[in-house]
N, C-alpha and C positions, 0 to 999 in steps of 0.2 A: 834526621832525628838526632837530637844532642844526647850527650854520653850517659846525664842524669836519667832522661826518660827510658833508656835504654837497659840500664842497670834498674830502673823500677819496677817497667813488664818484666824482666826476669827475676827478680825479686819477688811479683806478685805469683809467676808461677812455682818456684819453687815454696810459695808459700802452700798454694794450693795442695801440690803434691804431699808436703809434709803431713799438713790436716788432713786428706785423705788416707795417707798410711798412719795416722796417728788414731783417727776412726775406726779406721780397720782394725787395726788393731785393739780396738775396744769393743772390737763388736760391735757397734752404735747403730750400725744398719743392719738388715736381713737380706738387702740385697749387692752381694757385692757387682754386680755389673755395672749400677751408678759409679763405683767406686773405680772399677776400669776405664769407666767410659770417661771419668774425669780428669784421669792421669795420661790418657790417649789423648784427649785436648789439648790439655796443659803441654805436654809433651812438641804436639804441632803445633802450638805459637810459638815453644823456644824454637825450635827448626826454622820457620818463618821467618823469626825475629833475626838470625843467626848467619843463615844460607843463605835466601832468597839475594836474585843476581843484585837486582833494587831495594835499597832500605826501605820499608813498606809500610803504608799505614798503619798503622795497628789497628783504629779507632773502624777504619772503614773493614777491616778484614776481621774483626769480630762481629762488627753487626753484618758483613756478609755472611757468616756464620750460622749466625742466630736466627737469621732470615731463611739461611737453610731449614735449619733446625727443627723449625717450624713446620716449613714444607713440606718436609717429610713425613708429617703424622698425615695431614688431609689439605683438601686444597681450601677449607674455611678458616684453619688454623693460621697466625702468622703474630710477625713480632713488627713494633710500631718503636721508632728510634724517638728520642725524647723531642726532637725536632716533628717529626711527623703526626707523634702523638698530641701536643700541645694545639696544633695544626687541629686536629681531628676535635681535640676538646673544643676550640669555637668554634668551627664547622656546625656542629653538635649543638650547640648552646645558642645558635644563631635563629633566631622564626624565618628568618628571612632567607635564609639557603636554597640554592638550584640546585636540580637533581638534571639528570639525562635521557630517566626511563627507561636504562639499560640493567638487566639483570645477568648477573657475571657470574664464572667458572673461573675453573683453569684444567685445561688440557693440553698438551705434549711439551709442557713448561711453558704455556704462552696463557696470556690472559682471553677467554671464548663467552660470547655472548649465548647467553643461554637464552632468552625472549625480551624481546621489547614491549613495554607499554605502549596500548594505540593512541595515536591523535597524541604525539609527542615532537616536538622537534628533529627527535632522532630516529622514529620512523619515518619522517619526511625525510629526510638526512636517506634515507635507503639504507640501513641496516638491519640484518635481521638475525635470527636466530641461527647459532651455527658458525656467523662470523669471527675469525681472529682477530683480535687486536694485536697487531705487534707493535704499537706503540701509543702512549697518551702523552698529549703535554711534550714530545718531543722526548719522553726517558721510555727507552724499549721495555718491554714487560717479561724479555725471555727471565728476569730472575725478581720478579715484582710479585707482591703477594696480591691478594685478590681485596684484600681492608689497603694495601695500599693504594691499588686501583680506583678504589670507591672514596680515597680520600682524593685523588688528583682528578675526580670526574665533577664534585661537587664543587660548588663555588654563589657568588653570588647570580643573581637571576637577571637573566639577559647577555650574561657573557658566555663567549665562544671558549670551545676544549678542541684542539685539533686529537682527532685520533687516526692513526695509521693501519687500513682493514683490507684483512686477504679475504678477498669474496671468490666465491663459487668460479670454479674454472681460471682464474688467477693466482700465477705466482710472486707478483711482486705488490706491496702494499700500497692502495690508495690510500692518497689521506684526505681525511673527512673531517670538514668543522663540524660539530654539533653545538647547539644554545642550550645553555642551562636555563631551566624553568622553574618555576613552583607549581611543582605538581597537584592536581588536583586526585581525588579517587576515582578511578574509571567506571562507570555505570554498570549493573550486574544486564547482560543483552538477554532477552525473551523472543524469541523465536516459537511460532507454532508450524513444526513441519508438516502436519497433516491435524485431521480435527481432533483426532485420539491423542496426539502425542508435540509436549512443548521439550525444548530443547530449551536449557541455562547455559550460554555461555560466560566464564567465570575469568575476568583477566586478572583480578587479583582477587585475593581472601581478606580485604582491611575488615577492619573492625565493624559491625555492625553486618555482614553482609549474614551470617545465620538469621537474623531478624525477617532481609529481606527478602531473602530465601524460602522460609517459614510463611510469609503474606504471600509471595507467589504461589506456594503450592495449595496454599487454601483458596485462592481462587480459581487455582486450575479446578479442581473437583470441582466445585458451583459450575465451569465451563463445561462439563464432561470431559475433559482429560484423564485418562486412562494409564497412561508413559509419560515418563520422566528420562531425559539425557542430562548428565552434567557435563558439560564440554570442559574439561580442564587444562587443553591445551597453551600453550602462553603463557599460561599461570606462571607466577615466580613470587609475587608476593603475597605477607600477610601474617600474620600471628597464628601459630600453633591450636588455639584456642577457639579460636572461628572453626579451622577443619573438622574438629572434633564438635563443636556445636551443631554442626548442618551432620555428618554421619549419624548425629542422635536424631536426627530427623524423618530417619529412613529405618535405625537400626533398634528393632525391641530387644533383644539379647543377644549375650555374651561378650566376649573380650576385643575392644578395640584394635588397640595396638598397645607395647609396653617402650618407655622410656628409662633408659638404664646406664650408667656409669660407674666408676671407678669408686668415685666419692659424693655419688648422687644414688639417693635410699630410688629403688626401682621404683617407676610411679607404671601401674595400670590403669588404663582407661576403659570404660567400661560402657555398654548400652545403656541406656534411662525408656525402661517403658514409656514412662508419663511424659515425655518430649518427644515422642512419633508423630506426624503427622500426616505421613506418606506412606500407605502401604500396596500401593500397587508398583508393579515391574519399575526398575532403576539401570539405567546404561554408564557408564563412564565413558566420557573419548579424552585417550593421552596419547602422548609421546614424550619425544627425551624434550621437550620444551615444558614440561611440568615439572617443576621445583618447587620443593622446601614443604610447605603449609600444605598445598595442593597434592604433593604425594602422600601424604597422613591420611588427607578425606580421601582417596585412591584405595591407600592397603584398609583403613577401616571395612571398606565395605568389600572387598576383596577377600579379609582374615574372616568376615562372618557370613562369605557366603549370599551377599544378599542384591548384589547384581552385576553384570556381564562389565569386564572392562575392556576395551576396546581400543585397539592402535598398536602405541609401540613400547618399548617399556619406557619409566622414565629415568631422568639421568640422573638423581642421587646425589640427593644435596638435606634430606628433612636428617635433621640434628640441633641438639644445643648448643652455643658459645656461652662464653663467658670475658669482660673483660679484668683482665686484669695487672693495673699499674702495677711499675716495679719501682724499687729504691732511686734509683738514677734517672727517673723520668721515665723513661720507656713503658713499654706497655705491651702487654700478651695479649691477641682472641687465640681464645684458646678452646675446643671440641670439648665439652665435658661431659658428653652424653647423646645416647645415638637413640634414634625410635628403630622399635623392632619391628616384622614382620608375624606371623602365626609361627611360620616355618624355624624362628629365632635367627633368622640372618637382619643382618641391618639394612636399612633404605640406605643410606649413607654411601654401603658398600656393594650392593646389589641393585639398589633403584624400587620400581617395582614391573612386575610379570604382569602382560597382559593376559588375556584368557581368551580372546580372540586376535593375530599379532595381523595388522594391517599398516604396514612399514612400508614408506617411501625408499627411494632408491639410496645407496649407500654411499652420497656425492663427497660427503667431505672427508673419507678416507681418502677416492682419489686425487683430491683437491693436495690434502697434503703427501702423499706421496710425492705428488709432483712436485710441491714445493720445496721437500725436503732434499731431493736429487738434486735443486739449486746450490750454488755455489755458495750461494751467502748464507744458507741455513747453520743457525749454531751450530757447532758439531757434537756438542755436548746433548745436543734433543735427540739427535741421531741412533744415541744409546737410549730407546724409550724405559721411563722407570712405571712398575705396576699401574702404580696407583694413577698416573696421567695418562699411560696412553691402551693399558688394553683395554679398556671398557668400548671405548669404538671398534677395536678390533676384534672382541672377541665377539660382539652386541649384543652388549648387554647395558649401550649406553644408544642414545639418540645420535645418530652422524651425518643427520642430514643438513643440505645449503639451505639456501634463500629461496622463497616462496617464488615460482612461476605462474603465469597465470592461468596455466593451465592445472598445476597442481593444486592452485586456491579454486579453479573449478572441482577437482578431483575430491577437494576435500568437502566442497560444500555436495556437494552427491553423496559422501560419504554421509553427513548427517543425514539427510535425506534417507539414505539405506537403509540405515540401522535400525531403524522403527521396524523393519518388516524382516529384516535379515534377525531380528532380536524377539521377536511378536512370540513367535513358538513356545522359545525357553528361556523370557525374558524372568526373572528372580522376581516372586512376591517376598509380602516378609512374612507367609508362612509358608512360603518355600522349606524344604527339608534342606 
């Protein structure tokens, strides 16, 4: 780095510092922790810039930063470098873009599959829910946000994404092509487990599917159908706006769930009588494989009381982003608002409680224990932070591997059960 650029970063931060005590000293903020927190920075790049054994990039050791930054608040938050984000705008703007069918996390600082759409290349591929990604595209993900992930997964349609995946009972990563495809929407499945009682299963929430939802249950009545399951397991995708259309379908009164932020006016959601169309007994089956859209119609019916939910809790991801471009190109998602519970704790940060808990065995804590005892494991994950790793630990997130065949028996007997394990004190909707 030559003597000019040198003299500039330290120029820019003592400018900063200046403005900061110069603010300060006007009072301009009410909160002086900004005002620390800024002159702690500033402070650490001169050090950097200064110390460090190697003249250091700057360029790269701020957006490592910022990427921090980010990270810290939730694992949907993150920052997009003016390169990536530009990337991400025709990605965006393309009709013609592949996707993978993969719906992503992040736990123990790695990038984690949270469910697969079916009849996908990438469940052919054999990935499943549970799965670590430590690597896409060949760049590891121990320090990769989850919008970056989703930008190096998409592409055009037909081409190969190698990904590098620690499965169930392995420590070292396979790697796995998957083909990006043009997704279609997955079918809403109709199952009748016995003559009183039809089972939905629901692999995403897109658009239209309350509609379809709505014409199901009215003909279940015409069949004599008596029970209702929603299977929401898998679930990962969908709009906000469908969960909440099909809970009105079940739910005559009271309070949904609430949606609340910093700088977002609280929004309540509410029952609608005149959009009921189901009032007999209603089952939920989850686990930590229900995200986003899919935990909302979960706590809805949960917060009002109005039937059994079934499995395990789930992993806690329903939230809003927001994007938003900065000066330099770059670009923030950024958490601007979490959905609440009755209780006032957030999905986001708790998931949601089953009422009946029928939890699989606890494989991928041991999966990474073991992995973590490796030698090659960052040492940096080794120090677990809250927010990524106790939710498996303490469970109150979903920690389970990849589907056996005898667990995809286990589960299809589960549906089976519940009609009768649930018959007694299955919730009308005028249940008290």
């Amino acid at each position: 780095m030559n003597r000019f650029t040198r003299y500039a970063i330290i120029a820019v931060s003592v400018l900063i510092i200046g403005w900061v005590g110069f603010g300060k000293v006007l009072g301009r903020s009410a909160n002086d922790n900004t005002y620390k927190s800024l002159i702690v920075y500033s402070e650490v790049l001169q050090k950097i810039q200064q110390d460090y054994v190697d003249e250091p990039n700057m360029h790269l050791v701020t957006a490592g930063s910022l990427h921090g930054l980010l990270e810290s608040l939730d694992s949907e938050s993150s920052y997009l470098t003016p390169r990536e984000y530009t990337e991400y705008q025709q990605k965006s703007s393309s009709t013609a873009i592949g996707e993978t069918g993969l719906n992503l996390s992040k736990r123990f600082g790695y990038i984690i599959v949270t469910s697969v759409l079916p009849d996908t290349s990438t469940e052919k591929a054999g990935l499943h829910s549970g799965d670590i990604l430590e690597s896409i595209a060949g760049f590891t993900t121990r320090e990769m946000s989850v919008g970056q992930a989703k930008n190096l997964l998409a592409g055009q349609p037909g081409t190969g994404v190698k990904v590098g995946v620690i499965r169930r009972g392995k420590t070292d990563p396979e790697e796995v092509e998957v083909v990006r495809e043009k997704l279609s929407t997955p079918k809403l499945i109709a199952q009748r487990v016995d003559s009183e009682t039809l089972a939905l299963r629901f692999p995403t929430l897109d658009a239209g599917r309350a509609d379809e939802v709505r014409t199901r249950l009215l003909d279940a009545q015409k069949q004599g159908v008596s029970r209702v399951i929603l299977d929401l397991r898998e679930c990962g995708r969908g709009p906000v706006s469908e969960a909440i259309a099909i809970a009105r379908l079940f739910v005559s009164s009271g309070q949904l769930l609430a949606l609340r932020g910093q700088t977002i006016p609280t929004q309540v959601f509410s029952a609608d009588a005149s959009k009921v169309v189901w009032k007999g007994p209603v089952s939920i089956l989850m686990d930590g494989t229900t995200t986003g859209a899919a935990e909302v119609l979960a706590a809805s019916l949960a917060n009002t009381k109005r039937g059994d939910l079934v499995g395990d809790r789930t992993f806690g991801l329903a939230s809003e982003q927001k994007l938003i471009p900065l000066d330099d190109g770059a670009a923030l998602f950024l958490t601007v608002a979490n959905y609440y519970n009755a209780d006032g704790k957030s999905i986001l940060e708790e998931g949601v409680t089953p009422t009946e808990v029928v939890a699989r065995l606890c494989r991928l804590r041991r999966r990474f224990r073991r992995w973590r005892r490796r030698d090659h494991y960052p040492r940096h994950a080794q120090g677990l932070h809250h927010r990524s790793a106790s939710p498996f630990f303490r469970g109150s997130r979903s920690s389970q591997g990849p589907r056996t065949s005898e667990e995809s028996g286990e589960e299809s007997r589960l549906v089976l059960s519940c009609p009768s394990s649930l018959r007694a004190r299955g919730n009308t909707l005028n249940s008290p």
